[in-house]
C-alpha positions as CSV (number, residue, x, y, z in Angstrom):
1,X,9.1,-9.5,8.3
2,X,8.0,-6.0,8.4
3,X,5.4,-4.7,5.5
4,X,5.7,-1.1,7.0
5,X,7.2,0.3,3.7
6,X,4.7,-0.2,1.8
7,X,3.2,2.3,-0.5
8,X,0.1,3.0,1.7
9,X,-1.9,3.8,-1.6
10,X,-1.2,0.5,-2.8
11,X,-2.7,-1.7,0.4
12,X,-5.8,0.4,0.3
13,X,-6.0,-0.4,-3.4
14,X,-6.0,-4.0,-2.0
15,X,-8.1,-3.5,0.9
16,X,-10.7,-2.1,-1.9
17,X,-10.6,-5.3,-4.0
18,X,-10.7,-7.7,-1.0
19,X,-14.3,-5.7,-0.5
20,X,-15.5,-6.1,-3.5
21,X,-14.7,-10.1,-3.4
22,X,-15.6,-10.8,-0.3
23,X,-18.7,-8.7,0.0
24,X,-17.6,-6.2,3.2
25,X,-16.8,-3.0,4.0
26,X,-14.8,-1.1,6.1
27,X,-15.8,1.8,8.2
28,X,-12.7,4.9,8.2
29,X,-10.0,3.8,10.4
30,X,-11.4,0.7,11.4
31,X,-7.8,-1.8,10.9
32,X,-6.5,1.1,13.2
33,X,-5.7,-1.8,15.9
34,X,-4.4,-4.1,13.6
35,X,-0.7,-4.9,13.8
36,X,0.1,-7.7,11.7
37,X,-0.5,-9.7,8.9
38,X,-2.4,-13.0,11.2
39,X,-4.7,-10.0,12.8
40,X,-5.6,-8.7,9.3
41,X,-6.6,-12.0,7.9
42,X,-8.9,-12.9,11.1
43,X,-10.6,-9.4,11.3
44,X,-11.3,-9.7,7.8
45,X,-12.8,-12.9,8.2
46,X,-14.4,-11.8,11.0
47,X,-16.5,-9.7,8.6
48,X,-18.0,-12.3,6.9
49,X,-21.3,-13.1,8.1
50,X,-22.6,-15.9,6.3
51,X,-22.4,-19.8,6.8
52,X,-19.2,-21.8,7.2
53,X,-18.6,-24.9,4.6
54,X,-16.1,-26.6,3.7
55,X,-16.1,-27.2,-0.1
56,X,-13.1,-26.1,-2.3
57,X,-14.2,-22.2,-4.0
58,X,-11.2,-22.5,-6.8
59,X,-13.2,-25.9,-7.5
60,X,-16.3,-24.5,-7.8
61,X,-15.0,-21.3,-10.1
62,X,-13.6,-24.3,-12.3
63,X,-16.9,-25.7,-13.6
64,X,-18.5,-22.3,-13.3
65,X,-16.2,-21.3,-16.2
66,X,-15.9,-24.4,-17.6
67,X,-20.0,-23.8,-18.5
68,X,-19.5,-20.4,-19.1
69,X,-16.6,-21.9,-22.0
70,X,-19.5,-24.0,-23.3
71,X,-22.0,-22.1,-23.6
72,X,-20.0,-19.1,-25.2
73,X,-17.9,-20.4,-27.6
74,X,-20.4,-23.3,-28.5
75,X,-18.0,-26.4,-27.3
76,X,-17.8,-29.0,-25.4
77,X,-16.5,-29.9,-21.9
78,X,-14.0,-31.9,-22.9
79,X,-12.1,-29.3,-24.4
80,X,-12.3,-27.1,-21.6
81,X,-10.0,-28.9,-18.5
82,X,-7.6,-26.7,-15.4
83,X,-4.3,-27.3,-18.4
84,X,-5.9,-26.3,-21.3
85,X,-4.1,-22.9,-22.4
86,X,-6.5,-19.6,-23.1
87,X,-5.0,-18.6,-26.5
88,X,-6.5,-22.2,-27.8
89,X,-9.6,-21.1,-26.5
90,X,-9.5,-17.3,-27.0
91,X,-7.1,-16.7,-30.5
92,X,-6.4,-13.3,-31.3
93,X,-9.0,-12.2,-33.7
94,X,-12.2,-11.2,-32.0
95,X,-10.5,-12.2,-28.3
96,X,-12.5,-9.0,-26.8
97,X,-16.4,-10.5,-28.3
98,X,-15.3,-14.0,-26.9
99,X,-13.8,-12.5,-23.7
100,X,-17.6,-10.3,-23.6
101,X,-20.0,-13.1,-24.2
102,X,-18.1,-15.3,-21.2
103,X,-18.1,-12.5,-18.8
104,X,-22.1,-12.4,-19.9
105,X,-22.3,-15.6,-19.2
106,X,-20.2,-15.8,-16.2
107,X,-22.0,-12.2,-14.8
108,X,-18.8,-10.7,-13.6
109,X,-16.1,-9.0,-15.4
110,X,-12.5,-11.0,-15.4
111,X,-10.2,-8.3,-16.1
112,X,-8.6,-10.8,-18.5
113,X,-6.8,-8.1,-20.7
114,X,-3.2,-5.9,-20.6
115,X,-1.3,-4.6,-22.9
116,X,2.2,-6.1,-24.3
117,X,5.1,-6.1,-22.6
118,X,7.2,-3.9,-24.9
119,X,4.3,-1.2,-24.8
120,X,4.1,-0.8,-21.0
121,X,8.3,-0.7,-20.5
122,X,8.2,2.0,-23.3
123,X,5.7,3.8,-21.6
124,X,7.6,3.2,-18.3
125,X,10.6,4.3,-20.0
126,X,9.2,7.5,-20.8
127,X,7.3,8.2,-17.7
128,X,10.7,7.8,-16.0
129,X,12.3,10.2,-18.4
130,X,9.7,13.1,-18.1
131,X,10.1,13.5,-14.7
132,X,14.1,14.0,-14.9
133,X,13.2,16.3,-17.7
134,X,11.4,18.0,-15.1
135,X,14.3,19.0,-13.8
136,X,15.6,20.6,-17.0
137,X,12.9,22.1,-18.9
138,X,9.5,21.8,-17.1
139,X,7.8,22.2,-20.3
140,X,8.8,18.9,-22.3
141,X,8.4,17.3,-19.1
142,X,5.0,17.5,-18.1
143,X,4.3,17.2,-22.1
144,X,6.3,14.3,-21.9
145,X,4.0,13.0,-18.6
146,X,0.8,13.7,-20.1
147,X,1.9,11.7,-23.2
148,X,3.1,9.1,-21.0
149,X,-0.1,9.1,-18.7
150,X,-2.7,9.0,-21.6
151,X,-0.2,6.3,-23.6
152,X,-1.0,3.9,-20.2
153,X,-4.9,5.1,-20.2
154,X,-5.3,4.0,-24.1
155,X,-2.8,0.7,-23.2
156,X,-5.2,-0.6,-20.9
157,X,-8.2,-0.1,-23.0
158,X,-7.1,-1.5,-26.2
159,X,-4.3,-4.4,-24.6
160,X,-5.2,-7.9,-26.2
161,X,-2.4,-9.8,-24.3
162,X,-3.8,-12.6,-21.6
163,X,-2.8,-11.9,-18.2
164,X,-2.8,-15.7,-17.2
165,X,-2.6,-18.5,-19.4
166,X,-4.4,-21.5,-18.4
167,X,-8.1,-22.2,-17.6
168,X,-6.8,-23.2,-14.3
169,X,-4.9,-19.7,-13.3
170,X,-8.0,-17.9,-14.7
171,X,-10.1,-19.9,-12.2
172,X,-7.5,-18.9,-9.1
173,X,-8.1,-15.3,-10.4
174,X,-11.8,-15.4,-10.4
175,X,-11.4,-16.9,-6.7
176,X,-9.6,-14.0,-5.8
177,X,-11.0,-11.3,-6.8
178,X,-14.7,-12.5,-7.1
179,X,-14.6,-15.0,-4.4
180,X,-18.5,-15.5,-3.3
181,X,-19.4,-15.2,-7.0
182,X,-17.4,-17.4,-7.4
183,X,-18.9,-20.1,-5.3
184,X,-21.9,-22.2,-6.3
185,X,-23.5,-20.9,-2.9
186,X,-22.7,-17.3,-3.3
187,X,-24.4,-17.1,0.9
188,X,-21.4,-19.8,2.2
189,X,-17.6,-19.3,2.7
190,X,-14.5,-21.8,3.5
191,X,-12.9,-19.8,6.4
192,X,-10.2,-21.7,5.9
193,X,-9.4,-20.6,2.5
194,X,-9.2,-17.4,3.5
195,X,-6.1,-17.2,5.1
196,X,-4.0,-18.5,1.8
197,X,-6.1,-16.3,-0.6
198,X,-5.0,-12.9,1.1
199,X,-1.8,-14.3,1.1
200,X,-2.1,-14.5,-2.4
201,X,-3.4,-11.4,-2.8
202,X,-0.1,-9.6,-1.0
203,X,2.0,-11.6,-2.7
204,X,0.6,-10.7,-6.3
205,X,-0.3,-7.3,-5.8
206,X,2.4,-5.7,-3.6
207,X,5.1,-7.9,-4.9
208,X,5.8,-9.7,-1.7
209,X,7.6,-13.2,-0.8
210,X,4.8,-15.2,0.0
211,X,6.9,-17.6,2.2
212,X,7.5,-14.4,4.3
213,X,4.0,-13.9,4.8
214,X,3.7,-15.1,8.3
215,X,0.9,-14.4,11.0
216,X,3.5,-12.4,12.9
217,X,4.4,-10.1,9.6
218,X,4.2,-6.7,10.9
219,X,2.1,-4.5,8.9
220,X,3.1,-1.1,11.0
């Protein structure tokens, strides 16, 4: 499998987040010598300087939320297991103060938030249609952009619809994308989870088949 077409924008959008969770940076044009998928995954772990374990992270994230639960919302463990579904937890009215007070407690933001389906094809839809208006009558279609652009901006910010729906998925997404904070040991790191979780991160993010994701996938 080749990932050579690739919106280039889009993989450094990645790259960026796989910083920010893993606690590394790269220097300008320092995956210049790497080819394919297997080579990505080692040089990134590669970059992590800190202790090798062997504990489960997604485990860890787990009860770290699971307090986090407690303590916000006042409750108990027992109502807060991997199946139990975030809408039970997080209704509707005043999702954004609950979803606040756990990041507070939590000391990260989840990124929990989107806005509804309906309200993200419309804007799509209209996004689409402003640029073949372009074509026509320049005018309505950069209006017609603008109205589109600052529809998504205003989406974003005021979207109450849950992006995963289980205390378990929300766990997986905290490993992700806030993997040492994540951990109870935030100076430790499973190098063998590493591996899975960029796979993970492809698959997700650039819409890839994550069976395809072999150590051999070209990447140029």
């Amino acid at each position: 499998m080749e990932l050579k077409d690739l919106d280039s924008e889009d993989i450094e959008d990645l790259l960026i987040k796989v910083e920010d969770s893993f606690g590394i940076r790269f220097a300008d044009n320092e995956l210049g010598h790497v080819r394919t998928f297997g080579e990505l995954c080692d040089h990134i772990k590669d970059k992590i300087h800190l202790q090798k374990v062997e504990d489960c992270t997604s485990q860890q994230a787990f009860y770290k939320l699971r307090l986090a639960f407690c303590n916000a919302l006042q409750i108990g463990k027992e109502e807060v297991t991997p199946n139990t579904f975030l809408f039970d937890l997080l209704p509707s009215p005043y999702r954004r103060t609950k979803i606040a007070s756990l990041e507070e407690n939590l000391g990260f933001k989840l990124s929990l938030l989107r806005p509804h389906y309906f309200i993200t094809s419309t804007i799509a839809i209209l996004a689409i249609a402003s640029l073949v208006g372009l074509f026509f009558n320049w005018t309505v279609g950069l209006a017609g952009l603008a109205i589109a652009i600052g529809g998504g901006w205003l989406a974003n910010k005021i979207g109450e619809e849950l992006k995963v729906d289980t205390v378990g998925q929300l766990a997986d997404k905290i490993t992700q994308e806030n993997y040492l904070k994540a951990r109870r040991n935030p100076s430790t790191f499973n190098e063998k989870e590493i591996n899975e979780l960029l796979k993970d991160w492809f698959s997700n993010h650039l819409k890839l088949d994550k069976s395809k994701l072999s150590r051999e996938a070209k990447l140029i």
